[in-house]
Structure formats: C-alpha cells, structure tokens
N, C-alpha and C positions, 0 to 999 in steps of 0.2 A: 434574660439571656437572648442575644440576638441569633434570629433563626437560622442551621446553616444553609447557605446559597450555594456551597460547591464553586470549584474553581471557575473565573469567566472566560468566556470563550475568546480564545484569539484573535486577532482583528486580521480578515483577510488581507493577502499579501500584496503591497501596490503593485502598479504596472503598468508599464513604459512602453511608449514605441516612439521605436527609431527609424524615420525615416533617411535614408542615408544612402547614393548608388557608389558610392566609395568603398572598397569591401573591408580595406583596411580603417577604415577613419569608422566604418559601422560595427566592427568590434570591440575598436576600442572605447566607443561608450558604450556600449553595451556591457564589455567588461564592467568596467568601472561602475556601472549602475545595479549590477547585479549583488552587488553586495547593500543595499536600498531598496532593490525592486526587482520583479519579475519581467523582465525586457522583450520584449520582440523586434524583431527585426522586418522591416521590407528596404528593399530596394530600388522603388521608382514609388511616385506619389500614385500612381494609380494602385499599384500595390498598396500602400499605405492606405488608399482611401479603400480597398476591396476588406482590409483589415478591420477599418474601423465600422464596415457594417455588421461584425460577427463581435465584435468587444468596444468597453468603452476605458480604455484607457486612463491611469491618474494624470500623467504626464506625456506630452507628445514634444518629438525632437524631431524638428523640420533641417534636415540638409539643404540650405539655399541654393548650393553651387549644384545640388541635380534637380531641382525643383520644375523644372525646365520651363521657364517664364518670370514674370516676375511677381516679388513676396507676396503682391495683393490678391492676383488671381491663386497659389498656392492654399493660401491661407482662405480665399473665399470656398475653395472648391473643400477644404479640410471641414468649415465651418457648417458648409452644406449637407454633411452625412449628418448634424446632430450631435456633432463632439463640440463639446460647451466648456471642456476643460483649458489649463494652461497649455501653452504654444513657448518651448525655446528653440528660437531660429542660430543655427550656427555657418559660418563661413569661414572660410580658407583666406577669402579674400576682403576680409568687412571693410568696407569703409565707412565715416561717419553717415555718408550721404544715404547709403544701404541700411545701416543702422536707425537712421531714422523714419525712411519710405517702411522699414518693416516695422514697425512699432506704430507707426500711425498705421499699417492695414491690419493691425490686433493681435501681435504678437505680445506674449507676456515677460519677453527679456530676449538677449540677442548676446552671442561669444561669439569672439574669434576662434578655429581651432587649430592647433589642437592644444586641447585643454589637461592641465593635471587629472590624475582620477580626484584628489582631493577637492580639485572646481568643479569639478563635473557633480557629487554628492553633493556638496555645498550648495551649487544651485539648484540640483533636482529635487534637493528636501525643502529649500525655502521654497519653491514654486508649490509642491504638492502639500504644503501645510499653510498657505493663504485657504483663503475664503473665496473661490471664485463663482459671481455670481450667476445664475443663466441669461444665459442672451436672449433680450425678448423676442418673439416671434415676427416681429414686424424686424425689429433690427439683424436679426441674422437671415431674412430673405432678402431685404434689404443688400446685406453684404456679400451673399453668395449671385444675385443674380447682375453685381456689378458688370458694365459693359465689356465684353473683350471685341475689341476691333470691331462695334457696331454691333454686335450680333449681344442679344440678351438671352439667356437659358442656361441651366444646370445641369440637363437632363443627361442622363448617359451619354445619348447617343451626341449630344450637342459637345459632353466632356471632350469624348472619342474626334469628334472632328475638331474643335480646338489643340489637341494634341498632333492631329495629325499634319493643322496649317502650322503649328510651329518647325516642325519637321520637316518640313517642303520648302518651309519660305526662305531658307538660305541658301537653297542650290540651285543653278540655273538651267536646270530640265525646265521641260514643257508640265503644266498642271492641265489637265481634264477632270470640270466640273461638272458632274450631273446630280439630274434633282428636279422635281417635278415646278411647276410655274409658279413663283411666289413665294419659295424655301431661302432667296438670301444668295444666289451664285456671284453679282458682282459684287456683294458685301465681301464674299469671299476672296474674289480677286483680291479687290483694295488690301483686305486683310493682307493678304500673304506680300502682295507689294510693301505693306507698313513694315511688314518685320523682316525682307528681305536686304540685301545691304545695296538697292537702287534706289530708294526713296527722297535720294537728292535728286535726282531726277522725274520724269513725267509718269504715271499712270493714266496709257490712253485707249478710253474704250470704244467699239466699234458692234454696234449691233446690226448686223448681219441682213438679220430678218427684215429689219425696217429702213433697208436705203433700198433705193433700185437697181436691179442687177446691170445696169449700163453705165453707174454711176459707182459701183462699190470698187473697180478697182483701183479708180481718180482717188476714192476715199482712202482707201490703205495705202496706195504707192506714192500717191498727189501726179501732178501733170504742169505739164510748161505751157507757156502762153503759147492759142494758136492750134493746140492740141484736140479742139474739139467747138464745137460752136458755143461761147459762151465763155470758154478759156482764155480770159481779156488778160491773165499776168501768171507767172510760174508760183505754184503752192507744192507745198509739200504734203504727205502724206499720213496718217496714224501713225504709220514705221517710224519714218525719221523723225518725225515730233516725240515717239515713244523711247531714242535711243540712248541708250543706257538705262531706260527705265523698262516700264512692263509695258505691251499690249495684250488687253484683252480682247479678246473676237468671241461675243454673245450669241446665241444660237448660230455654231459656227456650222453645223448641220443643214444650217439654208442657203451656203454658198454655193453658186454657179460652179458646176466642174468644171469650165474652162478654169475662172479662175483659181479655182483649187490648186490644179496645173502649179499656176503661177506664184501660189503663196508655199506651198509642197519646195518648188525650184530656191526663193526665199530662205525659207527653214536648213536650206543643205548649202547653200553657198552665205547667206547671209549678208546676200546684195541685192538692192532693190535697183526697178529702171523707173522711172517716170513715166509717165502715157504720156509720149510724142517727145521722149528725150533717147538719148542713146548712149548717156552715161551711166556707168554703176554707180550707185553711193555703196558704202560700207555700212552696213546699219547693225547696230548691237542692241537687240530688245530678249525681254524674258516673255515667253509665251503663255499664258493662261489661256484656256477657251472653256466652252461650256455650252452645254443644249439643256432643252427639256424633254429630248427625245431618247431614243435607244441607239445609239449608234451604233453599234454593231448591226440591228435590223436595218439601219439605212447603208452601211456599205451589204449588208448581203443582197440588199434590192439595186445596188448599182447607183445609189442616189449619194457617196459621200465615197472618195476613194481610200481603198483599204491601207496605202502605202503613206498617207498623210492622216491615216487614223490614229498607226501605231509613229507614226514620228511624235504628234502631238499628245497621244494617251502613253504618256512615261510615268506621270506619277496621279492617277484617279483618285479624285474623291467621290465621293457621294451625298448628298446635303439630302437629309431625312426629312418628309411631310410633317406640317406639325401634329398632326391626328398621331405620329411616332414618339411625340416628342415632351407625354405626361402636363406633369404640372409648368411647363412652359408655356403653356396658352395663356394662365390665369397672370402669368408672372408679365408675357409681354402686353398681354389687356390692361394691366394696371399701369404699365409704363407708355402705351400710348395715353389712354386715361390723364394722365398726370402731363406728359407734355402738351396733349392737345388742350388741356383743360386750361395750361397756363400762354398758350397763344391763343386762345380766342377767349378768356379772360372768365372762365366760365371757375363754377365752385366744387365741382365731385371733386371727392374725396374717397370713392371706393365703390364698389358692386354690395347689392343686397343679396343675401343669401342664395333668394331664386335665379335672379340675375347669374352670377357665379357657378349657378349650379348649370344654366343652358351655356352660358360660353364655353366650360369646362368641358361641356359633353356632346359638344357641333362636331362634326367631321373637319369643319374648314377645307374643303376641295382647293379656293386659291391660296393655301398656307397661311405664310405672315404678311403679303400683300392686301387679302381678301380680310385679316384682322383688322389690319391697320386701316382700309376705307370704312367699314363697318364702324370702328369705334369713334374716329372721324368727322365719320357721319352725324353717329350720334353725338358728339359734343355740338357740332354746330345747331343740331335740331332742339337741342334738351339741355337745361339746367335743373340743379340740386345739388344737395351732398351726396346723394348714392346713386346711381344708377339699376333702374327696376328691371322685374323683365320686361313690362308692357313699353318702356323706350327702343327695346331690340328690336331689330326686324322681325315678322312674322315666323320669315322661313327657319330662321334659327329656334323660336319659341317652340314651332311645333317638329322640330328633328327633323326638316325635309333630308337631310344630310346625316344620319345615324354615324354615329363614329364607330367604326370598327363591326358594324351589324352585321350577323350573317344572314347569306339569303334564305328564306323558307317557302317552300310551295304556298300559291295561294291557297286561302283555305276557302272551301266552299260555300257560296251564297246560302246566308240564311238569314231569316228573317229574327231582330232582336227585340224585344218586346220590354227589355231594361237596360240602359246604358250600362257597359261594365265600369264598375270601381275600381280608380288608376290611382294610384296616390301618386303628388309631383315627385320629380325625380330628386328633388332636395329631400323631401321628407325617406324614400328609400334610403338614400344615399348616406342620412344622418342617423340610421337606425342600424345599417351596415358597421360604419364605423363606430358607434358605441356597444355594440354587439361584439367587436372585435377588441375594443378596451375592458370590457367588460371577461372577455374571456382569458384576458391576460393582465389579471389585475389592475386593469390599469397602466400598465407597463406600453406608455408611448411608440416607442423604438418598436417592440416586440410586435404591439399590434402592426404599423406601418409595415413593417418586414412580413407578415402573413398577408396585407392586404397587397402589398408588390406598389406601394407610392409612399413616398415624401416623408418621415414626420413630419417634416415644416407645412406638407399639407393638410394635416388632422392640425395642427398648431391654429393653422389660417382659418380653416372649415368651423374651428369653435370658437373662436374671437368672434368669427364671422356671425355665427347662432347666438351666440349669449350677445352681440352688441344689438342686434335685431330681436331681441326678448323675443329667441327661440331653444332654450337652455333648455326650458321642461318641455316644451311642444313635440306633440308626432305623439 
C-alpha cells in the first residue's frame, strides 16, 4: 500500500508587475492579468525599480511610451536591481524599428497596445512558463552599467541625475551645475545638449577659470578688427558660434564682475556687441554653466552677483563625488581598465581581489578624473592579466584618503612592543559578506539588502575570490 502523503501544497500564486504611467492603459492589464497572476502596479520606472527591491516578480510589463528614455537604458536600469526574469515591453506607438532596438536591449517579447485581455494571458502565461536562464554576473553589469551620454554608473544617485538630465534637456531655461572637481559637469552639459532639440547645432564651451580676465570678454562676445592690439580681422564669439545651440560657461564663479555685468545684460536682451563693434547681433543660445564652488557663499561675499545667480540657477543639478557613488568606482575602474588597455595595447583583463578591494575602498578626493589618471597611469606602467595591488600607487594602498572615515581624537603616545594584527581589508570584507549570506541562507538579494550594496556586487566580489583560489581562504 502506498503510504498516505496528504493533499500537496499549492503552488504559490504568480506575480506581475506592471510598469505603466498611463492610469487607464495600467489597469487594464492589470485587469486582465489578474485572473493568471497577482499584479501590481507602479507608475514611473523609478517606482517600478523601488518595487522590485522589495519582490521579485514572474513577469514584468515595461510601458515604453513612460519609460522615459530609451528601451536600453529602461531595461539596463530594470536588469540592474537583480530581476533576472522575462521583460514584455508594450507601446502605443511600436514601430518595427522600436520593436527591434528593444529586443536586442533584452526584452523577452514586445506588443503594440492596446491589447485583448485574451493576448494579454496568452502572452503573460507563455512568457512565465519558459525556462528563463540567469544572467551571468559579468553580463548583466555589463548591461546595466552601459554608457548614458558618457557618463558610466548605476548607482542611485547617478539614476537620480540621469533622470533629472532627461527632464531639463528639452526646455530652454538656464541649467546650473555643481559638484566637486572631477564628478563629470561638462559631461553633463554635452549630455543635456545630446538630448535637447539644439543638437544640430554647436555645443560651445568656455572655461572661465583658464582664459585671462582681459581676454574672456573677446572670448564670449568675439571683437572686430583693430579692436585691441593683436585684433588683425573681426572673429566672433562663443555666443554667436553657440547660436541655436548651447553655451557652456565652466567655473562660471570666476568671472570678472564687470563682465558678469555684461553676460547678466546678454541673458535679458539676448544681444551680444563685439569689443570695438557697435552693432547688436541677435544670438539664441541655451545656457548651461557650472562651478566647483558654493555659489551662493560667493554671491554672499560679493564675489558673483546675486541677480545673474538666480537668472542662470533656474533649473540646478548637483553631480555626486564618487566616494557617493558605491559600486561605480569598481564599474568605471574596469571600463577605464579595458579602454586604456586596448589603446596602449596592453593585456588586463581585470583587478585581483586585493587590487579591488583598495580601489573600492579610496576616498577618490579628484572623483572620476583622479580614477581615470590613476588607472591610466597604471596601464602605461604595467602589464598582465590582472592588475595587483602592489601596481597602485602607494597612497591608495595604504588609505591616505579613507573613504567616508570619521574623525577620532588622537590617541595617546604610547609605546608598542607588538605590531597590532590587521587583517587586509579584502579578507574583512570577504568574511562580512559571507557572514551575511550565511545568515540569510544564502539568499543573495536578501543579504545585499542588509548589507545596503549591489547583489551584482557580492556576484563580482566571488567570481572575483573563487577565480583568484580564494573561495576557502580567510
């Protein structure tokens, strides 16, 4: 007689999310889905992405038409939280061309909508009853830290300002960018010039700080032959070379206030004169500027006037240090790495353990310019496959730069009669995070979420262990 087993337990119930800013178009699959699966809803992909760090979804339904950018970056930014599931991308307005850009950025099917509820099941049960495999670690960082307008990063804060150059780079207010020396602000410009509707036109910049102050107003306005000693023929200016396109003004906080004056008068009539001319041109430019200073301390001290602060500060951003900016240090180190390696013809192919473990953990005081000379550096000095720690520089080896350290009193001279025992900070850091898998079975996501980083960083940190036979080590 076969023994009895009792009834088997149900199979927990699927579940769907729909990403959709449509209120009508995200009910109605959600209706319709609801009789297949337990649905949820967001409304903006940020939403959607804040959802999927609390669940992981059978199925996810990407609205392209509020995605707000396009399918690749949508779908990297989705792929980035660790949702390894099917993707169906829908649109209002598909066309073949859209159809295809989103199937090649890894979407698992694509509709036009709006769809019967009878296609809507149809295709949400054939998606969630494939076999979808996980995405390896190398290829979903790969796919999330894909380039948006130059800048590489995933990191919230890096989300949060990609979102917010989308949102600015259509309108023709003035942008003010701050952000400490080395964080990416004329990256930023260009950005916002790529996706604003000037780019058949010029993007032209003007760094402030490094012309001479007898020379920078020739530079922005140009001047006519005769106009100054040296003025052998009439040139034009940044303005009129920038019209209809953007001018950027870089550390615009180190302009002379006369001329301030004179760019202020500009901004409100939007006519320039020439030095030693006494015609108007008409000039139509989009203003971007940007410091690495406080401006508001430098109009309180009389050094930047208040009334061309608030013309020019209509729509601020703020560009984050990278010490802000997580697991984006390791991601832009590999992608200098990899391009410097392949112009000066060298063979890395990646950081060792230790290596990774002090890039990861620098302060970086000059951000991603101070990265980028550093790694740089090190390709033209150094060949291999990996890069050690002992190719770093010193200062980085030994933390002259703590990332995030707080201060503590010194403590009192005394004399030591044993070195203390330090273990590396890889070996801490590798016992942290198995301590934290270990306390949640195993359960990736979960530990990552108590640790406050990446899974794709526990993903990379054990590739990284086990390919350097450090799997049992520590």
């Amino acid at each position: 007689m076969m023994p009895f087993e009792g009834p088997e337990e149900p199979a927990p119930p699927r579940r769907v999310l729909v990403i959709e800013s449509e209120p009508a178009a995200r009910r109605t699959a959600c209706k319709a889905l609801a009789t297949i699966a337990a649905c949820h809803e967001a409304a903006s992909l940020d939403e959607g992405l804040a959802a999927l760090d609390h669940r992981d979804p059978d199925l996810l339904v990407l609205g392209l038409d509020s995605a707000g950018g396009t399918p690749e970056e949508a779908i990297d930014l989705i792929r980035f939280t660790g949702y390894e599931g099917p993707i169906l991308a829908t649109s209002a307005r598909l066309s073949l061309g859209l159809a295809v850009e989103t199937m090649r950025a890894g979407a698992s099917d694509v509709a036009a909508v709006p769809l019967s509820p009878a296609e809507w099941t149809r295709r949400a049960t054939r998606l969630m009853a494939e076999e979808w495999p996980a995405l390896k670690p190398v290829a979903q960082e790969a796919r999330s830290l894909t380039d948006f307008e130059g800048f590489i990063g995933s990191s919230p804060a890096m989300r949060e300002l990609y979102e917010q150059i989308r949102r600015v780079a259509p309108s023709r207010a003035p942008v003010f960018v701050t952000g400490e020396s080395g964080t990416g602000k004329e990256v930023t410009a260009q950005a916002i010039h790529g996706r604003s509707g000037r780019t058949r036109d010029r993007f032209v910049a003007i760094n402030c700080g490094a012309i001479p102050k007898d020379l920078m107003e020739s530079e922005i306005f140009g001047h006519v032959k005769g106009a100054f000693t040296g003025a052998t023929e009439d040139r034009p200016g940044a303005a009129e070379l920038a019209d209809g396109g953007t001018l950027f003004l870089d550390e615009i906080c180190e302009m002379d206030l006369a001329l301030q004056t004179k760019l202020l008068r500009f901004i409100q009539t939007g006519e320039v004169r020439r030095v030693g001319d006494t015609k108007l041109r008409k000039v139509d430019v989009r203003f971007v500027c940007a410091t690495n200073r406080d401006p508001l301390a430098d109009v309180a001290a009389g050094r930047f006037r208040e009334d061309l602060y608030y013309r020019l500060c209509v729509l601020p951003l703020h560009l984050p240090p990278l010490r802000k900016r997580g697991d984006d240090v390791v991601a832009l180190a590999e992608a200098f790495l990899a391009r410097f390696s392949a112009e000066e013809g060298r063979h890395f192919r990646g950081f060792d353990a230790a290596a990774l473990s002090i890039v990861s953990g620098f302060a970086w005081p000059g951000n991603v310019r101070q990265l980028q000379n550093v790694i740089r550096r090190l390709v033209v000095m150094h060949d291999g496959d990996r890069v050690t720690a002992a190719m770093l520089p010193l200062a980085l080896a030994h933390g002259s730069q703590p990332l995030e350290a707080p201060s503590a009193p010194a403590a009192p001279a005394t004399t030591l009669t044993t070195a203390p025992r330090i273990e590396p900070f890889w070996v801490q850091e590798k016992r942290i995070i198995e301590e934290a898998l270990a306390a949640f079975d195993g359960n990736l996501s979960r530990a990552a979420a108590a640790l406050e980083i990446s899974p794709s960083t526990i993903y990379r940190k054990r590739e990284a262990w086990a390919r350097d036979g450090l799997a049992a080590a520590g």
